[in-house]
C-alpha atoms as one frame of an Amber mdcrd trajectory, in Angstrom:
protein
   0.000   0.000   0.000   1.263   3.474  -0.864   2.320   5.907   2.023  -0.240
   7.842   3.361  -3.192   5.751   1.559  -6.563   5.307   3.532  -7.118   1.529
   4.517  -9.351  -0.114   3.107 -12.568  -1.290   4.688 -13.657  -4.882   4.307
 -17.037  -4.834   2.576 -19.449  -7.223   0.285 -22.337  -6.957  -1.926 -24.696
  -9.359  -3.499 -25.332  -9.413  -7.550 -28.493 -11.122  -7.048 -30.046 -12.366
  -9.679 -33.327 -13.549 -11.504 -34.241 -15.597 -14.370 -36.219 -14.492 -17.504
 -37.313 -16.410 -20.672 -34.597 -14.465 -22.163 -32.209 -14.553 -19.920 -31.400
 -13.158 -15.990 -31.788  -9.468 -14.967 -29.927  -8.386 -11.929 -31.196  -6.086
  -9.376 -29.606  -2.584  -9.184 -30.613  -0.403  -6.333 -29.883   3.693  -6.756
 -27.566   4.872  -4.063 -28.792   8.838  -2.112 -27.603  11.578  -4.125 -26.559
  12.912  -0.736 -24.329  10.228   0.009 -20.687  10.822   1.020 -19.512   8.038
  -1.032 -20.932   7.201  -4.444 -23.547   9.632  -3.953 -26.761   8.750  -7.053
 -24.698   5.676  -8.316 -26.633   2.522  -9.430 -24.619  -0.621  -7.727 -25.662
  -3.972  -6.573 -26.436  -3.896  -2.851 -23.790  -4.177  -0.279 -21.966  -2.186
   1.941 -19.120  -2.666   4.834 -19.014  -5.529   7.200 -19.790  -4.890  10.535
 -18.354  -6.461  13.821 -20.940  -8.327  14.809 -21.374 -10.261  10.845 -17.979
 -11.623  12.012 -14.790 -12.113  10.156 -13.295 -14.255   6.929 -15.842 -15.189
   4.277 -18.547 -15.884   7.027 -18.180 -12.177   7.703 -18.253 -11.325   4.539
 -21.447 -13.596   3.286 -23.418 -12.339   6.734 -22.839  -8.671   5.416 -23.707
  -9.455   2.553 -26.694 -10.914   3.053 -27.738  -8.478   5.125 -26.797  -5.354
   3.676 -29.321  -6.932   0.998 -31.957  -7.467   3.588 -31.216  -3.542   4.920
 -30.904  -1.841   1.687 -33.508  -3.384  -0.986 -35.944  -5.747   1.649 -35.117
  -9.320   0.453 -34.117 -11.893   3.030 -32.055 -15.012   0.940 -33.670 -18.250
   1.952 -31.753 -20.070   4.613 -28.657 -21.716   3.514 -29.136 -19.819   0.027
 -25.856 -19.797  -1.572 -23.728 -16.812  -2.472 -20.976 -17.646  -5.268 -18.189
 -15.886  -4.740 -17.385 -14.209  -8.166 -14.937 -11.147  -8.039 -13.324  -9.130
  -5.450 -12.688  -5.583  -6.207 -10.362  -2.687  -4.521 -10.991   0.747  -4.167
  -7.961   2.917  -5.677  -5.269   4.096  -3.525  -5.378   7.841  -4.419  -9.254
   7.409  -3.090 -10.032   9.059  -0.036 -12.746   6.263   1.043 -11.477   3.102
   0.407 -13.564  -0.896   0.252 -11.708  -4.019  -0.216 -15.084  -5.247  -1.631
 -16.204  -9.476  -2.282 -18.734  -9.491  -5.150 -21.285 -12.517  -4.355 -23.922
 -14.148  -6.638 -27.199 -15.103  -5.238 -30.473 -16.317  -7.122 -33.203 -14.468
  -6.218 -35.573 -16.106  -3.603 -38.897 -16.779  -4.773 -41.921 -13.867  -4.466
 -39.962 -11.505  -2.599 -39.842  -7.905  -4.421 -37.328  -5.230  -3.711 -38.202
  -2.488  -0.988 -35.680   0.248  -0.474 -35.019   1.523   3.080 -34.802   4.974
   1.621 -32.204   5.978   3.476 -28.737   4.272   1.709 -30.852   3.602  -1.172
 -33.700   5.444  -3.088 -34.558   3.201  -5.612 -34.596  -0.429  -6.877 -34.926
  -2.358 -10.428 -34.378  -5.058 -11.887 -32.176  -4.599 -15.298 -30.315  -7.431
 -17.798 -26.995  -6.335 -17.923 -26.951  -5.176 -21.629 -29.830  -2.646 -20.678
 -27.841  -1.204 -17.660 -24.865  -0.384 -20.145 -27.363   1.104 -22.417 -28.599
   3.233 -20.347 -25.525   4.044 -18.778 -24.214   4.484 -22.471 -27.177   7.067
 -22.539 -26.670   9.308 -19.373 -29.524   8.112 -17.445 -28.079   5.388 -15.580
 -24.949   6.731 -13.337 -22.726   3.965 -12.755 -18.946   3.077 -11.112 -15.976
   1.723 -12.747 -15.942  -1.498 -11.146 -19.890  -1.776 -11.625 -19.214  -1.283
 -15.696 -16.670  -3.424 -15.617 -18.738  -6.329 -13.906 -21.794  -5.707 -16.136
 -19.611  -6.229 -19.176 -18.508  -9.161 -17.996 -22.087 -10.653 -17.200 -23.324
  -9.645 -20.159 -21.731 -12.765 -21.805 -23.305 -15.178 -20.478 -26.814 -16.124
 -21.817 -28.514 -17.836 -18.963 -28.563 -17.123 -14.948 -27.586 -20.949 -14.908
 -24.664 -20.542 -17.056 -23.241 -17.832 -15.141 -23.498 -19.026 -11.403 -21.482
 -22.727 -12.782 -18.773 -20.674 -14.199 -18.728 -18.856 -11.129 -18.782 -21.928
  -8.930 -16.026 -23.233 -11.433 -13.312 -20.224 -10.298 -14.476 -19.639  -6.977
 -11.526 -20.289  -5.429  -9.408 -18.357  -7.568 -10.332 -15.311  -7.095  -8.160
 -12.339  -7.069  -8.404  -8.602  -6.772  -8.558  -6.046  -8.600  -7.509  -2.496
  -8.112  -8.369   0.612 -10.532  -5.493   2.774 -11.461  -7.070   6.861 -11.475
  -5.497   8.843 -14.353  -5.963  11.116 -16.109  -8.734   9.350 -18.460 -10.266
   7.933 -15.519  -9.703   4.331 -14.299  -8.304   1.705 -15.815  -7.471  -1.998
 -14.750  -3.857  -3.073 -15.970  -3.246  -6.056 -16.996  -3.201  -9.145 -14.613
  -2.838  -6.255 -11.685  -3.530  -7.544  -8.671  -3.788  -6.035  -4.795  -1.927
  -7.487  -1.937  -3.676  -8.976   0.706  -5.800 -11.477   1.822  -9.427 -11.584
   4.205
């Protein structure tokens, strides 16, 4: 870690997801413009872990799930699995920093979002090809690492598909931390972060 760089917090969020006859949306929830960090973003939910959700990937799963629960209203059914599937790092020049776990979790059965309106001020549920279209268009305000991870769901045709492949690397799994420069952030190639939860 660079001198003088904030550490980063451990956090986790859930890309939960839903089967169509097309395909699988995922559920994007609208973080409050008035936010100190990622104010009016769409992201999947999540958020930091907290003492009590305990430490290691149990930690991590517990906040996940119930950041999920908190922010959009949807309680996973017990012993519903969350697939690991990408760990990302906040940049070092950033003043808030997340050493965020990415989790993928089907969507339990007949339970529609509710935002707490506090984090969060609104919910959908979006394929990820529409999400980068309307990003693409303005109307959809989105991070880096977000973007990135749409793109990469975007290739896979079936909710099915993606959660094996997922299942498949789950235990390779490394992070990833944005360069800021001038142009924005970028990802080099096969840049990884130090460090392990």
């Amino acid at each position: 870690m660079a001198p003088g760089a904030a550490q980063p917090r451990p956090a986790a969020t859930v890309i939960l997801i839903q089967g169509t006859r097309d395909g699988f949306e995922l559920l994007m929830v609208r973080r409050n413009p008035e936010a100190r960090f990622m104010a009016g973003h769409w992201v999947f939910p999540g958020g930091a872990v907290d003492p009590r959700d305990g430490t290691g990937q149990a930690g991590l799963r517990a906040a996940a799930a119930r950041e999920l629960r908190e922010e959009a209203g949807i309680k996973l059914d017990h012993g519903g699995e969350l697939v690991a599937y990408a760990r990302w790092i906040t940049p070092e020049r950033a003043p808030i920093r997340f050493d965020t776990w990415f989790y993928l979790a089907r969507a339990p059965h007949g339970q529609q979002p509710s935002v707490d309106g506090a984090e969060v001020v609104a919910a959908r549920w979006l394929t990820p090809g529409r999400a980068l279209e309307l990003h693409a268009s303005g109307t959809l305000e989105l991070a880096f690492p977000t973007r990135k991870q749409l793109e990469q769901l975007a290739a896979y045709a079936s909710a099915e598909q993606l959660i094996a492949h997922a299942r498949e690397r789950a235990d390779d799994i490394r992070p990833l931390m944005p360069v800021i420069t001038a142009r924005g952030e970028i990802v080099l190639p096969q840049q990884a972060a130090d460090g392990s939860v």
